[in-house]
N, CA, C and O of each residue as an XYZ file, in Angstrom:
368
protein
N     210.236     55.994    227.410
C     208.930     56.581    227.630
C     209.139     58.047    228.007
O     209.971     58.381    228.851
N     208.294     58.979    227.303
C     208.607     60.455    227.490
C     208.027     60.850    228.774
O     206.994     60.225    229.014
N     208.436     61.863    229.856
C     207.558     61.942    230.444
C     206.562     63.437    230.273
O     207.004     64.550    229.991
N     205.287     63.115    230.503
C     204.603     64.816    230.455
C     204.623     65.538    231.880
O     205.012     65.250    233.012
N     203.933     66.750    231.179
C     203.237     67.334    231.849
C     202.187     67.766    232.246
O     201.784     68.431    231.291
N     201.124     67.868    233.395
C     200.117     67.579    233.449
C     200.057     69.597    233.640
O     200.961     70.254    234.156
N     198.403     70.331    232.907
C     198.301     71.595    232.689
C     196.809     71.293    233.928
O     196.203     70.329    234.395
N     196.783     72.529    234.001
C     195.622     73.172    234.611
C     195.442     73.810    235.416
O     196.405     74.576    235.421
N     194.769     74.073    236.235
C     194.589     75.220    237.310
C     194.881     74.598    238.334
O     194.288     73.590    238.719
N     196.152     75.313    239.080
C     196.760     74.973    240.421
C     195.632     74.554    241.738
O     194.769     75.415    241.914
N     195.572     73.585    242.473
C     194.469     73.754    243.531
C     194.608     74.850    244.274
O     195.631     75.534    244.312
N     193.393     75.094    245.007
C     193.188     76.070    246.123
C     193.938     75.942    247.281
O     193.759     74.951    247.988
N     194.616     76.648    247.536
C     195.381     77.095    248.835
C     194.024     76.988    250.330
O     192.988     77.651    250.268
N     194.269     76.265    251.260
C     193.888     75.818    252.325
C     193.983     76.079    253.366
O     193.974     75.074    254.078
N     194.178     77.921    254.430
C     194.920     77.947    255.465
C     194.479     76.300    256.722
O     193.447     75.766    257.127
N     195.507     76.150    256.839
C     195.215     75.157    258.080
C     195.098     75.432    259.645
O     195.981     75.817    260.412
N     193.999     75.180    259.860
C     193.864     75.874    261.421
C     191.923     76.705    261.236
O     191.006     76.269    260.541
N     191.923     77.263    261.645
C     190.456     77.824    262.056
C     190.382     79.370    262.158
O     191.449     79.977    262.246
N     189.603     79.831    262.155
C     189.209     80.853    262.213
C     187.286     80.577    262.952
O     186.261     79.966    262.650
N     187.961     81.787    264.363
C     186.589     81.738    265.734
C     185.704     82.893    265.408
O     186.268     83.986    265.447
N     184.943     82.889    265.219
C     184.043     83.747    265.640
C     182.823     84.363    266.983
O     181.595     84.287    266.945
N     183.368     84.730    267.667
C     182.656     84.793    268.853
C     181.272     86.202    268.762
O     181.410     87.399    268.512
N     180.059     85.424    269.073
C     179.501     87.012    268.448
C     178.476     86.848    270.178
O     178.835     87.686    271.005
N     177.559     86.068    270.566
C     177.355     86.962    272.154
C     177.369     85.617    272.806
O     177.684     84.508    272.376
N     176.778     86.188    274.392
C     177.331     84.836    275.105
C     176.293     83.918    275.099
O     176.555     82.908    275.753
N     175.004     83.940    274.482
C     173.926     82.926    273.791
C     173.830     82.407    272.867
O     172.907     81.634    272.611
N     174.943     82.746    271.966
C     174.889     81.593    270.582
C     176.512     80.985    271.019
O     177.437     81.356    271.742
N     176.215     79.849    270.116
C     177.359     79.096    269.895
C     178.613     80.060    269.060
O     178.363     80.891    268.187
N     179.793     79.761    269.500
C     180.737     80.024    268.607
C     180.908     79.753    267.201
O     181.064     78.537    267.094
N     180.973     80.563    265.571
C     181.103     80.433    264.903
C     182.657     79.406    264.343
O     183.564     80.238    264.314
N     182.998     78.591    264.098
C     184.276     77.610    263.257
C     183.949     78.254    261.958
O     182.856     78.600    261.508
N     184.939     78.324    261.546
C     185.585     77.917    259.976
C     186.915     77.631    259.724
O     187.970     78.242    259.891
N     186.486     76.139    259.112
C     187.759     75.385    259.217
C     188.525     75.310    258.373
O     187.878     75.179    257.334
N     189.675     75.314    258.145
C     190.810     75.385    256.668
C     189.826     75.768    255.319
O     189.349     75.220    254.325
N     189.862     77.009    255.951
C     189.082     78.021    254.666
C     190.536     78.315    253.846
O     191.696     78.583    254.157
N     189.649     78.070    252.437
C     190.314     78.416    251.698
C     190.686     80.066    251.392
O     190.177     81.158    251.644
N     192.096     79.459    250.575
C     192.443     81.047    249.744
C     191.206     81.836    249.132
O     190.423     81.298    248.350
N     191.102     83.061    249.522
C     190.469     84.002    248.723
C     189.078     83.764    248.460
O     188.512     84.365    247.547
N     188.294     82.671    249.422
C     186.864     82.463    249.868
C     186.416     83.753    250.697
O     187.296     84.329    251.336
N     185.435     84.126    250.724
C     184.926     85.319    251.802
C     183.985     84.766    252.484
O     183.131     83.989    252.056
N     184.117     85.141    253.526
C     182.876     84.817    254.512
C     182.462     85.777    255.250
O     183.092     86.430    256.081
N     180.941     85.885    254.800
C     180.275     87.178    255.699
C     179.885     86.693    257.013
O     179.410     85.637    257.432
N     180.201     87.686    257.477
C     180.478     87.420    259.460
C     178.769     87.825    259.517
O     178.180     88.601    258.766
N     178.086     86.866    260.897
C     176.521     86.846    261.459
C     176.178     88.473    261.874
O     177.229     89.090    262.050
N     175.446     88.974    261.992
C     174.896     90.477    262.276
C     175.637     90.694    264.030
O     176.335     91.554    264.567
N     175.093     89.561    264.401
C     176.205     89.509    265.767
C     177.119     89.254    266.258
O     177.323     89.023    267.450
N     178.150     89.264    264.968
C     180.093     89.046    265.407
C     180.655     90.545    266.576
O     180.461     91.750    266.734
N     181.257     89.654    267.015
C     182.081     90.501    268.193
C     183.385     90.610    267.904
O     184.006     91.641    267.644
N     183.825     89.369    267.966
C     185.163     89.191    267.991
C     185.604     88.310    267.155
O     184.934     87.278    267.119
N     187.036     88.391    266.062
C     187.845     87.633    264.985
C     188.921     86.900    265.389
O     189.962     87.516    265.619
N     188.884     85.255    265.578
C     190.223     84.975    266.228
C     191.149     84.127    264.845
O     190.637     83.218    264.191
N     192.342     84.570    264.645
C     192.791     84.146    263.419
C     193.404     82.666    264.224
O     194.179     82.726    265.179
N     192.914     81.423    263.660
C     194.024     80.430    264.674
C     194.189     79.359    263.190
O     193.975     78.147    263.167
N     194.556     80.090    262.216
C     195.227     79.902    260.958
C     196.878     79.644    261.019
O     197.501     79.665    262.081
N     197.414     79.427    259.874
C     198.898     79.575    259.662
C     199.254     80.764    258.642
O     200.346     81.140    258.216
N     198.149     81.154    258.439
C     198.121     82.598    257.285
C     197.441     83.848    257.751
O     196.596     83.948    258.640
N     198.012     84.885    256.914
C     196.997     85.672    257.698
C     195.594     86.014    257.186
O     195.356     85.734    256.011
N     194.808     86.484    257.798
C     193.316     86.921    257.576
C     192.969     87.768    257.071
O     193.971     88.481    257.118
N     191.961     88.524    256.367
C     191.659     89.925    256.370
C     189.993     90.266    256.442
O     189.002     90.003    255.762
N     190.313     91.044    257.736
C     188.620     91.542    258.114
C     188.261     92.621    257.053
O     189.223     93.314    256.722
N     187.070     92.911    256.448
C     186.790     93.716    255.939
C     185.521     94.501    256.256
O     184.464     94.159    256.787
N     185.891     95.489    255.837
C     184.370     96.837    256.303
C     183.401     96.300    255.049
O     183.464     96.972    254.019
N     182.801     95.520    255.055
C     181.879     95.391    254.113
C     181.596     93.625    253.634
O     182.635     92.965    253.643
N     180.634     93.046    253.334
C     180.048     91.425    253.161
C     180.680     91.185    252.178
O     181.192     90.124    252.537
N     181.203     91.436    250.765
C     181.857     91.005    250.259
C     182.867     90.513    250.000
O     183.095     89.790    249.029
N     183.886     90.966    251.156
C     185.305     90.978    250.743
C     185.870     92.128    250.031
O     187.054     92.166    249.698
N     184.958     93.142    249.777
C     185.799     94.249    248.701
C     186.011     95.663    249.282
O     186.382     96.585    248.556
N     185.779     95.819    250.556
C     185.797     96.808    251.308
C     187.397     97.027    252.197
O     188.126     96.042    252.316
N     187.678     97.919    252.579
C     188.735     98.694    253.183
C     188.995     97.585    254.517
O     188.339     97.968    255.486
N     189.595     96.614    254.739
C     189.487     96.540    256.284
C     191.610     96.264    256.679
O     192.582     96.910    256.287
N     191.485     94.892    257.687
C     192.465     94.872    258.362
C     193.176     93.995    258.513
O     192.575     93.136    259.159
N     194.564     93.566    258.188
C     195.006     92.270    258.097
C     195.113     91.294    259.630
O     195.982     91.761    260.366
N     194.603     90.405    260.056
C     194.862     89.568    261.336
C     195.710     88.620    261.224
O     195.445     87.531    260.716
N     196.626     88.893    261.611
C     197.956     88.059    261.853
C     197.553     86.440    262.254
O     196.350     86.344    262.495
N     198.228     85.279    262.363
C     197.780     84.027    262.885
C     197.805     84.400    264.015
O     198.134     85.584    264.100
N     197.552     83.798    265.176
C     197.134     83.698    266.142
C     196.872     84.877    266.968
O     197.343     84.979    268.101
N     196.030     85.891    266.355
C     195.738     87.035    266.912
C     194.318     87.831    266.431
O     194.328     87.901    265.202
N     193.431     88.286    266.851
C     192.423     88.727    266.718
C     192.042     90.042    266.560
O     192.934     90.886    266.476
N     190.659     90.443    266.493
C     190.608     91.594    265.855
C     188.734     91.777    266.727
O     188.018     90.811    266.991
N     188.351     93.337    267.008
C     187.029     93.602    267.343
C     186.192     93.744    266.172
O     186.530     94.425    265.204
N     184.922     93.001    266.263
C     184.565     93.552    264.602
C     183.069     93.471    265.140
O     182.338     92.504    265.356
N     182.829     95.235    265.315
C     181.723     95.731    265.904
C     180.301     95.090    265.311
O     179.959     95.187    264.133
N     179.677     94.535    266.170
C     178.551     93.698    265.685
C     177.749     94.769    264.410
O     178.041     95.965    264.443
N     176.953     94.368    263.544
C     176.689     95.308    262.409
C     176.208     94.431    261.312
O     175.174     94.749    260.724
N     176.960     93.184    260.926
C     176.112     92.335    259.566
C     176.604     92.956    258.483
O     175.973     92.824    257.434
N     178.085     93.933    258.494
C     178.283     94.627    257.549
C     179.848     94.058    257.367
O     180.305     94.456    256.295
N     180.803     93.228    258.129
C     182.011     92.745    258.058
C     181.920     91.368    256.937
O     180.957     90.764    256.466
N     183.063     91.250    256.814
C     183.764     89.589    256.254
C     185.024     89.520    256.173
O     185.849     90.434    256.206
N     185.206     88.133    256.037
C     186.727     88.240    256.034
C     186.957     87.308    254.467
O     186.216     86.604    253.780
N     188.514     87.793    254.368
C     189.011     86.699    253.677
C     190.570     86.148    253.952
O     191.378     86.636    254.742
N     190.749     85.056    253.125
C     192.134     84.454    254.015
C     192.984     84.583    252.509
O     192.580     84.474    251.352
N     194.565     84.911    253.170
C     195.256     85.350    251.628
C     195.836     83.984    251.258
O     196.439     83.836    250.195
């Protein structure tokens, strides 16, 4: 019996771990949980603070899309991300 090979598009990469969003001390804390590779997520008008508690690193960006200039966040380390409705991140 020959064996094959199976074709197609590799699955999505999964960081494991979370990513916090802390934006004031009256709302609940933002989760996002084993976000995937190269998903963006636009941060609430009232993010404060980025906590990477991933196994990969993060990247905050100056802008909702993901396509803007920003900053890589290491795993277990965070980042200020001046309240505004204008950040996102993505995970590599």
């Amino acid at each position: 019996m020959a064996a094959g090979t199976l074709t197609g598009a590799a699955p999505a990469y999964a960081a494991t771990g979370e990513v916090v969003v802390f934006t004031t001390e009256f709302e609940n804390l933002r989760h996002y949980q084993n976000p995937a590779s190269g998903s963006c997520h636009p941060l609430p008008a009232t993010a404060h603070v980025l906590v990477n508690l991933t196994d990969t690193d993060v990247h905050l960006h100056a802008g909702r899309g993901c396509l803007g200039p920003g900053v890589t966040v290491a795993p277990d380390r965070g980042w200020h991300a001046p309240p505004s409705g204008l950040f996102s991140f993505s995970v590599s």
